[in-house]
C-alpha positions as CSV (number, residue, x, y, z in Angstrom):
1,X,41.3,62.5,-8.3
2,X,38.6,63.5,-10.4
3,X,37.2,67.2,-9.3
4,X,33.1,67.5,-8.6
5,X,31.3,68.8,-11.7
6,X,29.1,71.4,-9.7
7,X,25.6,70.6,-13.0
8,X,23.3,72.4,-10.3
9,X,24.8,75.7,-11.8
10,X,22.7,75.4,-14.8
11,X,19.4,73.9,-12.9
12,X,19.7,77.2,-10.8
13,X,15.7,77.5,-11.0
14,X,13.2,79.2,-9.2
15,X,9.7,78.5,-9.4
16,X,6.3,80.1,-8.4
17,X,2.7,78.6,-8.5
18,X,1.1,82.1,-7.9
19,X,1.2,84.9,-10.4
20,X,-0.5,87.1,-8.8
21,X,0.9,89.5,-6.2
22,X,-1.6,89.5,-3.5
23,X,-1.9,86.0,-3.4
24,X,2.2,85.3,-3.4
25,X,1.9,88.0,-0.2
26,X,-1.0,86.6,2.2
27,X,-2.0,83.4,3.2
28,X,-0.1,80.3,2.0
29,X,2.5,81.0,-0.6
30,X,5.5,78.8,-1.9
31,X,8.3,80.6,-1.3
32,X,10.1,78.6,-3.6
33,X,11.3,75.3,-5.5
34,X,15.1,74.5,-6.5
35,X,16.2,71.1,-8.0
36,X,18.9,69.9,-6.8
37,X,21.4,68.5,-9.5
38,X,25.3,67.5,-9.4
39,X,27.8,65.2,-10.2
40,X,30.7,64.2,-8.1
41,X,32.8,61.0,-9.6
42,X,33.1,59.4,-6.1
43,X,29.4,59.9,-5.1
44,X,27.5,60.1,-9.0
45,X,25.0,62.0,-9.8
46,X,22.9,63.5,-7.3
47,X,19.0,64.3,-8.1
48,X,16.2,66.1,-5.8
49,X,14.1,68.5,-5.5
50,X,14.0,71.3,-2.5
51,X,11.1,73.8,-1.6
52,X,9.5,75.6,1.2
53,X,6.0,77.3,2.0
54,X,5.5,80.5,3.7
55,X,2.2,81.6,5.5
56,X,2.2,85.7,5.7
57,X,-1.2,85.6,7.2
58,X,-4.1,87.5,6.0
59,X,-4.2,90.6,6.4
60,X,-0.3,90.2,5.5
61,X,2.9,90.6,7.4
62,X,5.2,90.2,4.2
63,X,8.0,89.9,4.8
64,X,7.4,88.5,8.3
65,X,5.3,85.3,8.3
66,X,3.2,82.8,10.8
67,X,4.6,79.5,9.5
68,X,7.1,78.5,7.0
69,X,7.7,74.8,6.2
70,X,11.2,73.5,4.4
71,X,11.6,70.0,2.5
72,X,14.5,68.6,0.7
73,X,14.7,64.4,-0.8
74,X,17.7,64.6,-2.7
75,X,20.0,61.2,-3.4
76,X,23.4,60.1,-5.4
77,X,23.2,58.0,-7.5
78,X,25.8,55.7,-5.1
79,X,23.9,56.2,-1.5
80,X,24.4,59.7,0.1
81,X,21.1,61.7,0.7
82,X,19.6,64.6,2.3
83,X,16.0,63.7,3.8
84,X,14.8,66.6,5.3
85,X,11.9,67.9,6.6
86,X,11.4,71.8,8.8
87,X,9.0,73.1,10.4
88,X,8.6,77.0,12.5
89,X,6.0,78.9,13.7
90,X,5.6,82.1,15.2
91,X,1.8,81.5,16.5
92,X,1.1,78.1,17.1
93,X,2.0,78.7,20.7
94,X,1.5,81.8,21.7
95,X,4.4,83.6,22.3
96,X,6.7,81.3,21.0
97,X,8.6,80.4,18.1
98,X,8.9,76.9,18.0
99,X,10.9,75.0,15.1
100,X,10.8,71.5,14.6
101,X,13.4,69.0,12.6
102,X,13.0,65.4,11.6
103,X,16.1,64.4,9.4
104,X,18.0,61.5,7.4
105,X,21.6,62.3,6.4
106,X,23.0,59.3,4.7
107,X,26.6,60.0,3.8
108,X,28.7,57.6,1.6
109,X,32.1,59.3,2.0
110,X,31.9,62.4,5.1
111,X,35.1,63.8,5.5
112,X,37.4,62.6,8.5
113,X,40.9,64.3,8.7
114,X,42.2,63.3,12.4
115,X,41.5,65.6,15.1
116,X,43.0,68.6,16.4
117,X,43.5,70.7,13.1
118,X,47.3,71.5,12.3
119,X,48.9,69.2,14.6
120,X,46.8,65.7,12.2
121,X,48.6,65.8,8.8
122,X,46.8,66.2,5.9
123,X,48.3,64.9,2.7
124,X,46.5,65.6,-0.6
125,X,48.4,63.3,-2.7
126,X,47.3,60.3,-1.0
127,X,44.1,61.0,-2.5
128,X,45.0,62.0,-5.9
129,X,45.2,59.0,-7.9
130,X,47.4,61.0,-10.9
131,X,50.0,61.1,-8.0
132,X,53.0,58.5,-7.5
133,X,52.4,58.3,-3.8
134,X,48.1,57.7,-4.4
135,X,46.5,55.3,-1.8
136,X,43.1,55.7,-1.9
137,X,40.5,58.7,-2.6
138,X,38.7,57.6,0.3
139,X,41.5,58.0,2.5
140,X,40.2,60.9,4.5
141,X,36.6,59.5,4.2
142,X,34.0,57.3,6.6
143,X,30.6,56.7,5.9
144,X,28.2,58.3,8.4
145,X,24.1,58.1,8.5
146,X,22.7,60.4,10.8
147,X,18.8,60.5,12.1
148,X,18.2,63.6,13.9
149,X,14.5,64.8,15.4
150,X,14.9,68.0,17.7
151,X,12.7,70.6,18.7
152,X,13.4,74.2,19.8
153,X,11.5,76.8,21.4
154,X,12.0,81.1,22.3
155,X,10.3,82.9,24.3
156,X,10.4,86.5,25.2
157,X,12.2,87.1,28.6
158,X,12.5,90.8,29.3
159,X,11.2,93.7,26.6
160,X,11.2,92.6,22.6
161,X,15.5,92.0,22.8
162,X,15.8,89.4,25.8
163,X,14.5,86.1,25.3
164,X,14.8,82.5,26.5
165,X,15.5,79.2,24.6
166,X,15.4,75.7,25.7
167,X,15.3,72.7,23.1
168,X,15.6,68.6,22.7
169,X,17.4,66.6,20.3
170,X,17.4,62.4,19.8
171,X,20.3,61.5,17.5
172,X,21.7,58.5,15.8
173,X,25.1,58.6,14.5
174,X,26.0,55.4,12.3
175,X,29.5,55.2,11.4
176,X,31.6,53.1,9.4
177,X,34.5,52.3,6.9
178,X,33.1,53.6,3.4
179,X,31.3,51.0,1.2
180,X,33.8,50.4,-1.4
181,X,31.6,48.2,-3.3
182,X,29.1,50.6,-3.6
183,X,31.1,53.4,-4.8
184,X,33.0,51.2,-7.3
185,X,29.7,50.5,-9.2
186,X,29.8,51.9,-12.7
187,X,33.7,53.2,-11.9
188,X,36.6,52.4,-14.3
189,X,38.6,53.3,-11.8
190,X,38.1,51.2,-8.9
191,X,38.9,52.4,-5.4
192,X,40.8,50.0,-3.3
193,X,39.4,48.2,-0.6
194,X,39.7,49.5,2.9
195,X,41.6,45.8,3.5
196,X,43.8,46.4,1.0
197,X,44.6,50.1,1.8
198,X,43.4,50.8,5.0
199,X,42.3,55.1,5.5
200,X,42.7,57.6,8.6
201,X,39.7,56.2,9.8
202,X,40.9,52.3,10.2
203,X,44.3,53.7,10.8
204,X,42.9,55.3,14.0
205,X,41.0,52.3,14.7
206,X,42.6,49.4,14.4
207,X,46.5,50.1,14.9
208,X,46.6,53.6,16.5
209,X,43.9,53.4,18.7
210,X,43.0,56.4,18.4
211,X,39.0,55.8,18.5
212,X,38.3,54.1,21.4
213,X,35.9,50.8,20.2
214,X,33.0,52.2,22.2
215,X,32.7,55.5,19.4
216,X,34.2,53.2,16.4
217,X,30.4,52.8,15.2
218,X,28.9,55.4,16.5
219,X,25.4,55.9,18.9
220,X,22.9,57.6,20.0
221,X,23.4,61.3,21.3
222,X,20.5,62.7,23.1
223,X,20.7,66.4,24.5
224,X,18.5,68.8,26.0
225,X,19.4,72.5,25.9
226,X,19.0,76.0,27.1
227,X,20.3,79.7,27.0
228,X,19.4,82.9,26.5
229,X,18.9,85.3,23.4
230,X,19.3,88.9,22.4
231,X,18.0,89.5,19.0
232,X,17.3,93.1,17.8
233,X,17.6,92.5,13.8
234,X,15.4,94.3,11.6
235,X,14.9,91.0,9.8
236,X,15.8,87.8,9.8
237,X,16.9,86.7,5.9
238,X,19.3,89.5,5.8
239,X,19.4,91.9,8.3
240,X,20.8,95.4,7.5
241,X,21.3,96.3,11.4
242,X,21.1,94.6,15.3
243,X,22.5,92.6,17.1
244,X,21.8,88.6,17.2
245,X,23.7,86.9,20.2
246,X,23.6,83.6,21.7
247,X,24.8,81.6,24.8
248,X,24.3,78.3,26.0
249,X,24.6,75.0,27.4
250,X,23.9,71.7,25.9
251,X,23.3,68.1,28.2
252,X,23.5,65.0,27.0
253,X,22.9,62.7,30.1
254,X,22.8,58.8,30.6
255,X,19.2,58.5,31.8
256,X,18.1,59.7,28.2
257,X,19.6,56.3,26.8
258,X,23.1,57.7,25.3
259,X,26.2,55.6,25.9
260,X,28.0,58.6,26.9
261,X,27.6,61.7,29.2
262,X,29.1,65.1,28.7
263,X,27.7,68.7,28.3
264,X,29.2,71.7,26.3
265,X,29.0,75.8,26.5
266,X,28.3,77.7,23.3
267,X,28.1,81.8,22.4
268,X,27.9,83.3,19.1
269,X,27.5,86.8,18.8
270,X,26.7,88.2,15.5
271,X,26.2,91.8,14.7
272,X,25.1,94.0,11.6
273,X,25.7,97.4,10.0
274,X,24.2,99.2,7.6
275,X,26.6,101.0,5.3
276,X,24.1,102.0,2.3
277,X,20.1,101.9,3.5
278,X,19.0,98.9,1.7
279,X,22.2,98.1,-0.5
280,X,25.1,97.4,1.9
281,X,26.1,96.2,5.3
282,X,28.8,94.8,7.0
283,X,28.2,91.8,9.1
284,X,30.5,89.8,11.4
285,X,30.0,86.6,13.6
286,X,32.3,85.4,16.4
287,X,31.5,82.2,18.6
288,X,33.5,79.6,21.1
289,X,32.5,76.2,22.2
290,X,34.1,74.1,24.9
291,X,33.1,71.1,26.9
292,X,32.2,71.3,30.4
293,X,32.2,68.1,31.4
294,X,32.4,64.4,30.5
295,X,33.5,62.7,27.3
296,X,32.4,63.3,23.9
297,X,32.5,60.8,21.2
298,X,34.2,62.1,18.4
299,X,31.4,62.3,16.0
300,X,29.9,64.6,17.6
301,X,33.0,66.6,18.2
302,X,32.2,68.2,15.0
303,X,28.9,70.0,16.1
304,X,28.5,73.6,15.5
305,X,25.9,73.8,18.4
306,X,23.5,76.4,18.0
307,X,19.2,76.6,18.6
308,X,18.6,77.2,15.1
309,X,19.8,75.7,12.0
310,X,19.8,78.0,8.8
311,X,20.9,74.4,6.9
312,X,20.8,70.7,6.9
313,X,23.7,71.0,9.4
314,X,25.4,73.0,11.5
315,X,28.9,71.5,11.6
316,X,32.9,72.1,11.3
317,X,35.2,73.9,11.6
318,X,35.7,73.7,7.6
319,X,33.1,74.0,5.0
320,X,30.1,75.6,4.2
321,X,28.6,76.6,7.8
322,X,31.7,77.7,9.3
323,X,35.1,78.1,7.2
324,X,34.0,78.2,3.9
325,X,37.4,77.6,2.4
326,X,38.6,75.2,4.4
327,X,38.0,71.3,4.0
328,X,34.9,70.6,5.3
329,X,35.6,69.0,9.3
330,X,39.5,69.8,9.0
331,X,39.3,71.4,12.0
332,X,37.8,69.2,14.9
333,X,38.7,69.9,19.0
334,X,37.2,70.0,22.5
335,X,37.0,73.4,22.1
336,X,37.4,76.3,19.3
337,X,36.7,79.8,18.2
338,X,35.5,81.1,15.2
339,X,34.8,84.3,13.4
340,X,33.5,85.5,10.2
341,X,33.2,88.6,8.7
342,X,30.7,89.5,5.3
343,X,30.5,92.5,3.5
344,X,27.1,92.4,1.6
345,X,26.0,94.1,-1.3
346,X,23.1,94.0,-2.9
347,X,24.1,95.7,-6.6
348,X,20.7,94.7,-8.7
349,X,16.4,94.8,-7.4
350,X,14.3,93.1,-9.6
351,X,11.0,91.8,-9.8
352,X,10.3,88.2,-10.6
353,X,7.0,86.6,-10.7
354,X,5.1,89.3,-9.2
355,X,7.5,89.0,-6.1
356,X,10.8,92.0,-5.0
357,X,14.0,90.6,-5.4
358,X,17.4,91.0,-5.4
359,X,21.0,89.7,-6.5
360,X,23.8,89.6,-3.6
361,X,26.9,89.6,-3.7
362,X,29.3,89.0,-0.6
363,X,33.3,89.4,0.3
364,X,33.7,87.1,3.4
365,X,36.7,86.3,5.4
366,X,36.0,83.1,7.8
367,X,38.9,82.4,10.5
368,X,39.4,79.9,13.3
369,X,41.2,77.3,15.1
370,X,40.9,74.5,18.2
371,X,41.5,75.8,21.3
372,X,42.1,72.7,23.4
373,X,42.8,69.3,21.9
374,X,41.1,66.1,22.0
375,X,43.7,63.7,24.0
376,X,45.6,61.2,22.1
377,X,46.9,58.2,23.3
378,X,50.5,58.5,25.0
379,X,52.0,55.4,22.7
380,X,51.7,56.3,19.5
381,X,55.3,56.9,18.4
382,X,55.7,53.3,19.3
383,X,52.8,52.0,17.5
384,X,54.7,53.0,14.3
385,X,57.1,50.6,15.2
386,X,55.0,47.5,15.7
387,X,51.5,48.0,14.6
388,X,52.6,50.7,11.1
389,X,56.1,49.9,9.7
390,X,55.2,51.3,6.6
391,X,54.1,54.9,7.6
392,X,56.6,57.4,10.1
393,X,54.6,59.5,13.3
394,X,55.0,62.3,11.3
395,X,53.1,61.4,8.4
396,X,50.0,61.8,10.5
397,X,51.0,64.0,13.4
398,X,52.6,67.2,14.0
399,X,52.1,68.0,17.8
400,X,52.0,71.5,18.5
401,X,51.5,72.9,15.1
402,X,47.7,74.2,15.8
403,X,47.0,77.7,14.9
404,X,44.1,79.8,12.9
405,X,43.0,78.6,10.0
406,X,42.0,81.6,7.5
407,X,40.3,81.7,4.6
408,X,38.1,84.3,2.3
409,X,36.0,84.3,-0.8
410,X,32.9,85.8,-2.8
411,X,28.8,84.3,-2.4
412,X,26.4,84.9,-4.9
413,X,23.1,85.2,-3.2
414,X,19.7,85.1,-5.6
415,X,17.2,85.9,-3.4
416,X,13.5,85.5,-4.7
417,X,10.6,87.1,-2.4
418,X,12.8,88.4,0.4
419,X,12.8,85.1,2.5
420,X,13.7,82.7,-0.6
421,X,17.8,82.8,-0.6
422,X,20.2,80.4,-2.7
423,X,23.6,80.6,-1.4
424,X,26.6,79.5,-4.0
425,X,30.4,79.9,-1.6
426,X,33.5,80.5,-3.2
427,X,36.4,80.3,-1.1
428,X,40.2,79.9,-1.1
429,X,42.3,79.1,1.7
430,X,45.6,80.4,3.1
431,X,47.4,77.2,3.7
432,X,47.7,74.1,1.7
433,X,47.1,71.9,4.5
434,X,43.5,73.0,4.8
435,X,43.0,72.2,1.4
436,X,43.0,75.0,-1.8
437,X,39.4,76.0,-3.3
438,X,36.2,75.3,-1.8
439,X,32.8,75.5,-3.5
440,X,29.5,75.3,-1.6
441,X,25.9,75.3,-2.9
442,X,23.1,75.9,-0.3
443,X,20.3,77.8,1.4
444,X,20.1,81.2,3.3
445,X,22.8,83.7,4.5
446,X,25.4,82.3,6.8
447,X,24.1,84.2,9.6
C-alpha cells in the first residue's frame, strides 16, 4: 500500500496582512493563514486554505482577545473534506464565553477496525497490496459524512476558578461502504469492489451481524450537555501552570428526533507545570468516559466528548486527538481511559512580522485502553461456519486480549503571535497491532 506523501511540509506558510505591530495587537487582526496541501494515493491530492481572526480589543488585551473566528475548506481531489466554520467570544454575552460550530466532514475512507481494541484483530497485510495475503486497502475503511452545528457556553459559578457549562449539539452521521468507483478514478491500481472483496465493515454487516441494521447507515445524534469547570491556567494556547479540569454528562434523548437514546459521563483533568519560566513545562491529561444509560450507535462510540474542541474533531482512541501513535479509532468501547503526558520546550523566540514568536518542541507519551466492551453477538463462532467459510474466528477476534495501548513521540509546534499554533505529531507505537508510525498535521496544542 502506497504510504501518504505528507507535500503540506513544504507549504508550511504563515501569513500576515498587517505589518505594523500596533495594528496586529488591537482591534481585528488575522492571526493567521495556512494552506493546506497533501497527497495520499487512496484519497489524492488534497487543496485548501485555513485561517482565523482575532479581536484583542482596543485598548488591547494581547494575548487575551474578545472574539476569534476559525475557517477551514479544504477537499481531495477523490471526495473527503473539511468544511468548517468557529466562532467564540468572550463578551458578546456578558459573562460568558460562548463558542459556536457549524461543520461538514465528508470522509471517503474513515478508519473502522472492529470494536473493543485488542480483543478485534487487526491485520496490516490485508491492506498491503505488495503482500501475498492483500485483500483490499479499504479493508479497514467506511465512508462517513458528518454535519455537526453545536453551541457551548461557560459561565463563572463561584470565584474566577469554578464555572459552569451547558451546551447543544444536532448531528448527522452518514455511513456507508466506501465508494470504490470514486477512489479508483485516475488509479492504476484499482481497488476491488466491496462485492468482490467485502471489508470489516460489510463483514460486520452482513454475515456477522455485528452492526445491528438500525446503525448500518448511520443518523441523527442530538445531545444536550452540562458540567462543571475548574480552570486556573495562565493562558489558554499554552499554559505554563493551572489546572484545567472537566466533568460531565452528555443526553441524547428521543424527543429531540434521534433514533436512539442513551447518555454518557465524561472528566478530563489536565494539569501544568512550569519547569523553566517561559521555556519549559511539563503537562499531563488524564480522562474516562462511560455510558450511563441506553444504547449508543457505534458511530458515535468513537467520541472524545468534551465542551470545547481545540480541532475539527474530538475523537478516538488513536490518532491525532488522543493516541497520537496509534491508528486513528483503533481503540473504540463503552467506556475508556486515557492519559497523556507532554514535556514542552520552547528552545528558539523570534519575531516574525512584527508579531513574538516561538518554535516548540514536545516529548509526549499518550496511553489508554477500553474499559468495558461493546457486546457482541453470542453466535459468532458459528457464523464462521455458515455465513464465512473462508475466514477462522480468530482472524478477527481475540476475546480477552484488551489492555493499554502506549505510544510516544516528538511535536513540532510553530507558533506565530502567541495564539497562532501549527501542530506536526510524530508518534510510534508499542505494539504492531495498533499500527507502527503515525504522522499528524494540525492546529493548537493537544490540551
Amino acid at each position: 500500500m502506497k504510504k501518504t506523501l505528507p507535500l503540506f511540509l513544504a507549504a508550511l506558510i504563515t501569513i500576515s496582512v498587517s505589518a505594523q505591530e500596533k495594528k496586529a495587537k488591537t482591534g481585528w487582526s488575522l492571526g493567521g493563514v495556512l494552506p493546506a496541501v497533501s497527497f495520499d494515493s487512496n484519497l489524492g491530492f488534497q487543496y485548501g486554505v485555513l485561517f482565523e481572526f482575532m479581536n484583542y480589543g482596543d485598548p488591547s488585551i494581547y494575548p487575551e482577545w474578545y472574539d476569534h473566528t476559525y475557517t477551514e475548506v479544504s477537499r481531495t481531489t477523490r471526495g473527503s473534506g473539511i468544511y468548517r466554520m468557529m466562532y467564540e467570544s468572550n463578551h458578546l454575552i456578558p459573562g460568558v464565553e460562548f463558542i459556536s460550530d457549524l461543520s461538514y466532514l465528508p470522509d471517503q475512507a474513515y478508519h473502522f477496525y472492529g470494536f473493543n481494541g485488542y480483543e478485534s484483530v487487526f491485520n496490516k497485510d490485508w491492506m498491503d497490496n505488495e503482500s501475498a495475503d492483500y485483500k483490499s486497502a479499504m479493508f479497514y475503511r467506511i465512508q462517513r459524512n458528518q454535519f455537526r452545528f453545536k453551541s457551548d457556553f461557560l459561565g463563572k459559578l463561584s470565584g474566577d476558578h469554578l464555572k459552569w457549562t451547558a451546551g447543544f449539539a444536532f448531528q448527522n452521521f452518514g455511513i456507508s461502504s466506501v465508494n470504490i468507483d470514486k477512489l479508483n478514478k485516475g488509479r492504476k491500481d484499482e481497488l476491488p469492489s466491496v462485492t468482490e472483496e467485502p471489508g470489516l465493515f460489510e463483514l460486520y454487516r452482513d454475515s456477522l451481524g455485528v452492526i445491528p441494521e438500525n446503525e448500518a447507515d448511520g443518523g441523527w445524534v442530538n445531545t444536550v450537555r452540562a458540567g462543571l469547570v475548574w480552570d486556573s491556567r495562565d493562558n489558554r494556547p499554552n499554559p505554563m501552570k493551572g489546572i484545567w479540569t472537566e466533568a460531565g454528562v452528555e443526553i441524547s434523548p428521543k424527543f429531540l428526533g434521534n433514533d436512539w437514546g442513551f447518555s454518557k459521563f465524561y472528566i478530563t483533568h489536565r494539569q501544568y507545570f512550569t519547569l523553566v519560566e517561559n521555556d519549559l513545562s511539563l503537562v499531563y491529561r488524564v480522562g474516562y468516559q462511560a455510558t450511563l444509560s441506553g444504547e449508543v450507535p457505534f458511530f458515535y462510540q468513537s467520541q472524545f466528548l468534551t465542551y470545547r474542541l481545540t480541532g475539527a474533531s474530538s475523537e478516538g482512541l488513536g490518532g491525532l486527538s488522543t493516541l497520537r501513535g496509534v491508528l486513528k479509532n483503533r481503540v473504540v468501547g463503552d467506556a475508556f481511559v486515557i492519559g497523556n503526558v507532554e514535556l514542552r520546550w520552547k528552545p528558539i523566540h523570534f519575531t516574525f512580522l512584527n508579531k513574538e514568536s516561538y518554535l516548540g518542541l514536545n516529548l509526549f507519551y499518550d496511553i489508554g485502553r477500553s474499559t468495558k466492551g461493546i457486546a457482541l453477538p453470542d453466535n459468532l463462532q458459528s457464523k464462521f461456519n455458515s455465513e464465512m467459510s473462508e475466514y477462522n474466528f480468530n482472524d478477527f477476534f481475540n476475546p480477552g486480549a484488551e489492555a493499554f495501548h502506549h505510544c510516544a513521540g516528538i511535536s513540532i509546534m510553530p507558533v506565530w503571535g502567541q495564539n497562532f499554533v501549527v501542530a506536526i505529531d510524530i508518534g510510534k507505537s508499542f505494539n504492531e497491532q495498533d499500527g507502527n508510525i503515525g504522522f499528524a498535521f494540525g492546529l493548537n496544542y493537544l490540551f
